[in-house]
PLY file of the C-alpha trace (Angstrom):
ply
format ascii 1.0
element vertex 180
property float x
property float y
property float z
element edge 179
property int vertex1
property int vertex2
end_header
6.11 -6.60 -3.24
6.13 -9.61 -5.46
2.27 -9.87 -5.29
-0.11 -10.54 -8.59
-2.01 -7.49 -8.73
-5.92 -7.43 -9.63
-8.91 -5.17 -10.41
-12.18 -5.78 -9.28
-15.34 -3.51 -8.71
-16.67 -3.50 -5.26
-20.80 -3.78 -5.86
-23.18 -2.35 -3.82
-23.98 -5.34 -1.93
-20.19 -5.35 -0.63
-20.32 -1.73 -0.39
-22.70 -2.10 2.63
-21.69 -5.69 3.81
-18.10 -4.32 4.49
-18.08 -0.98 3.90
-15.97 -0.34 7.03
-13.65 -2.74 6.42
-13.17 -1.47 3.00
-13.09 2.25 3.85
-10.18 1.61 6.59
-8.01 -0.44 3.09
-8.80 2.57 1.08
-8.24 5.29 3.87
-4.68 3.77 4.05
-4.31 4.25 0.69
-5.52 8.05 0.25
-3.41 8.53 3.40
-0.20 7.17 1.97
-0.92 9.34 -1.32
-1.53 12.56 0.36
1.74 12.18 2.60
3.39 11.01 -0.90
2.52 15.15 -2.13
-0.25 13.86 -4.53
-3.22 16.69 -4.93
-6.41 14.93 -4.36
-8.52 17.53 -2.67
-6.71 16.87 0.49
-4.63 18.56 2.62
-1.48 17.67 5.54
-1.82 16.74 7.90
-4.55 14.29 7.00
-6.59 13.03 10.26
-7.61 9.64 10.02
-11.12 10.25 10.22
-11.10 12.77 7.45
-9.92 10.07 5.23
-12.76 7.20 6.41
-15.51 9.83 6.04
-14.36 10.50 2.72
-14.50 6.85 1.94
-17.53 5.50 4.06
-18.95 8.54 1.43
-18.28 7.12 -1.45
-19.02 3.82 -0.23
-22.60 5.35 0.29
-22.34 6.38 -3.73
-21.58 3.17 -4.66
-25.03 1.65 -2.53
-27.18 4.39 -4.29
-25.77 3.32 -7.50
-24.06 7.33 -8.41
-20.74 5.65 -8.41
-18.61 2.56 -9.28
-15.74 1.52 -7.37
-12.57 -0.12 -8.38
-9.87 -1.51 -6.50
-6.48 -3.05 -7.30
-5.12 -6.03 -4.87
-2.48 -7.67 -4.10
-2.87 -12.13 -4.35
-2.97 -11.62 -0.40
-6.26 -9.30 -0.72
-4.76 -5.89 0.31
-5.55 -2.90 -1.34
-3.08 -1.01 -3.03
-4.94 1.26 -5.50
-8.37 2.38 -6.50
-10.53 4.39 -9.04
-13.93 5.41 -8.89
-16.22 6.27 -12.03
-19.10 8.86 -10.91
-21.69 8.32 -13.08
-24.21 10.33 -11.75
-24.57 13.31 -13.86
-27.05 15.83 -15.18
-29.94 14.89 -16.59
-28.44 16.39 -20.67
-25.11 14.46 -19.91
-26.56 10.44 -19.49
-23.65 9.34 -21.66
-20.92 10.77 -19.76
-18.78 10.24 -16.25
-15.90 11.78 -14.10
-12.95 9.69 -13.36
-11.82 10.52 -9.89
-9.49 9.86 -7.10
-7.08 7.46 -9.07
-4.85 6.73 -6.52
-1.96 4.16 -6.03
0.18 3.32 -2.44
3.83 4.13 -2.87
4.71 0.91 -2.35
3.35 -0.80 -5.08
3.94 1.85 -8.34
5.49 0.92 -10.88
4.20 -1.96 -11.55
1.44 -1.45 -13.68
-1.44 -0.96 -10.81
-2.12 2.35 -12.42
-2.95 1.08 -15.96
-4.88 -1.79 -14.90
-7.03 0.68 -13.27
-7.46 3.05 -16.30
-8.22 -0.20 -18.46
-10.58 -1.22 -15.96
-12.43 1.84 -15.50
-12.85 2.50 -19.28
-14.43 -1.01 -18.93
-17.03 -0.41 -16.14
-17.76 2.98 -18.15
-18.60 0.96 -21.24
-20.68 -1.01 -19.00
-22.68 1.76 -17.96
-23.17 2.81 -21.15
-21.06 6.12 -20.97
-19.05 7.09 -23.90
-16.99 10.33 -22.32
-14.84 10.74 -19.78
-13.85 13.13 -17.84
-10.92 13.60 -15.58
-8.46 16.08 -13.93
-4.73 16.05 -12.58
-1.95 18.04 -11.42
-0.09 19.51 -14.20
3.51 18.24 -15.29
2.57 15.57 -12.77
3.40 11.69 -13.30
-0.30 10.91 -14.10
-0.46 13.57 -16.97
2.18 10.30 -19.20
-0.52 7.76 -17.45
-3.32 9.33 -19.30
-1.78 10.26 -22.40
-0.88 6.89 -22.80
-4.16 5.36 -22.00
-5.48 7.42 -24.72
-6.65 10.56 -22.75
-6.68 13.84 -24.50
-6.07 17.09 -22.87
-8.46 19.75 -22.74
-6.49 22.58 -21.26
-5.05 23.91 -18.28
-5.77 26.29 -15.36
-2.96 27.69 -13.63
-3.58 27.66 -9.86
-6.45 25.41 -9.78
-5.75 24.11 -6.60
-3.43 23.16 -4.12
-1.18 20.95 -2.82
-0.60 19.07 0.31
1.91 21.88 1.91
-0.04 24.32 0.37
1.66 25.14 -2.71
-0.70 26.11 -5.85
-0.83 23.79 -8.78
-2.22 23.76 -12.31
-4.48 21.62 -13.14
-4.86 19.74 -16.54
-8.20 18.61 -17.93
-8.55 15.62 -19.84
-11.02 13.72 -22.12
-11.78 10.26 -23.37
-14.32 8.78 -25.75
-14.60 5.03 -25.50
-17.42 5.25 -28.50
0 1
1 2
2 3
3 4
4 5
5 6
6 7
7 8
8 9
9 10
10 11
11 12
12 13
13 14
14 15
15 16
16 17
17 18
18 19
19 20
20 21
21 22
22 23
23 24
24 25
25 26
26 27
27 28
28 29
29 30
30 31
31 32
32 33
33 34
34 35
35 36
36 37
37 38
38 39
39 40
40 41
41 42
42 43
43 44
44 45
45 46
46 47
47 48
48 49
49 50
50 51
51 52
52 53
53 54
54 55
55 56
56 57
57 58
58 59
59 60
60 61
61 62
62 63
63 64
64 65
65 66
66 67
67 68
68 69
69 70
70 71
71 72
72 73
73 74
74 75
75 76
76 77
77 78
78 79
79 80
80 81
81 82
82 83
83 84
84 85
85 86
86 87
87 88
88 89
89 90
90 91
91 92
92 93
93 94
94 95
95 96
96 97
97 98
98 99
99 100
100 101
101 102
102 103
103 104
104 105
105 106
106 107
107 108
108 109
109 110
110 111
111 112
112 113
113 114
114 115
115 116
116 117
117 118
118 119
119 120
120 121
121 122
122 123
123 124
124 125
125 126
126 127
127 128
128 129
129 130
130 131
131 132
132 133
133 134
134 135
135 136
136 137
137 138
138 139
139 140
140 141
141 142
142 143
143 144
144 145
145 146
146 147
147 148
148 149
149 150
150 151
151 152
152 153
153 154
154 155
155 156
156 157
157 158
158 159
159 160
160 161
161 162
162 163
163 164
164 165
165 166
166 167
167 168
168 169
169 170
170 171
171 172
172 173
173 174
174 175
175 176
176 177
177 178
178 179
């Protein structure tokens, strides 16, 4: 995969214009990171359908404005990794959001898709006007370096938090990041 890789938000209008389209890309990615033994709140085998109601979900979040949407691409407009910003959050916490589902297709790691997305996402925060966030990932995991590098902090851990794929417990680390 020799592709130029680039971030872009999906808006609301494209949300709903192509939502299907766009939840069948991102489906194949979630897919391909679940069968890879990432924890991401879903389990093996993962039906197909699971994965495009998840999606055509957050696709709906992104058309009510309670989420934003990144993707990564290849030059040839296939999707190869995605990270969504939930900014919808209790009425005390306007200045905060969760990071969530930062997922990228075997295929193209290691090559940088992952921190394009964290530097993108901490740039749609900023334009949201939040100042904190939020995330959490599998502890001892690859993506524990990712956001330590990207300037994350962590918060603590909780052994057992949840599980993986096979059905193995994992810890989970929390992490934090103020962008003001």
């Amino acid at each position: 995969m020799s592709d130029p890789i680039t971030v872009r938000r999906i808006d609301a209008a494209e949300a709903k214009a192509n939502g299907e389209t766009l939840a069948r890309a991102l489906a194949d990615v979630l897919t391909d990171c679940v069968e890879g033994g990432a924890s991401v709140s879903f389990m093996l085998p993962l039906p197909r359908e699971k994965a495009l109601e998840f999606w055509r979900g957050v696709l709906d979040g992104v058309t009510r404005g309670q989420r934003v949407l990144l993707v990564a691409e290849t030059a040839g407009g296939r999707i190869v990794g995605t990270v969504q910003l939930i900014t919808a959050q209790p009425d005390n916490q306007p200045h905060r959001a969760d990071v969530a589902k930062m997922l990228v297709h075997r295929d193209a790691r290691r090559r940088g898709v992952a921190g394009l997305l964290m530097a993108a996402v901490d740039q749609a925060a900023l334009d949201e006007g939040k100042s904190v966030l939020v995330l959490d990932t599998v502890t001892g995991g690859d993506a524990e370096r990712l956001y330590q590098r990207a300037g994350w902090q962590s918060a603590g851990t909780v052994p057992k938090y949840a599980l993986m794929p096979d059905g193995a417990y994992c810890g989970t680390t929390f992490f934090y990041k103020h962008l003001a």
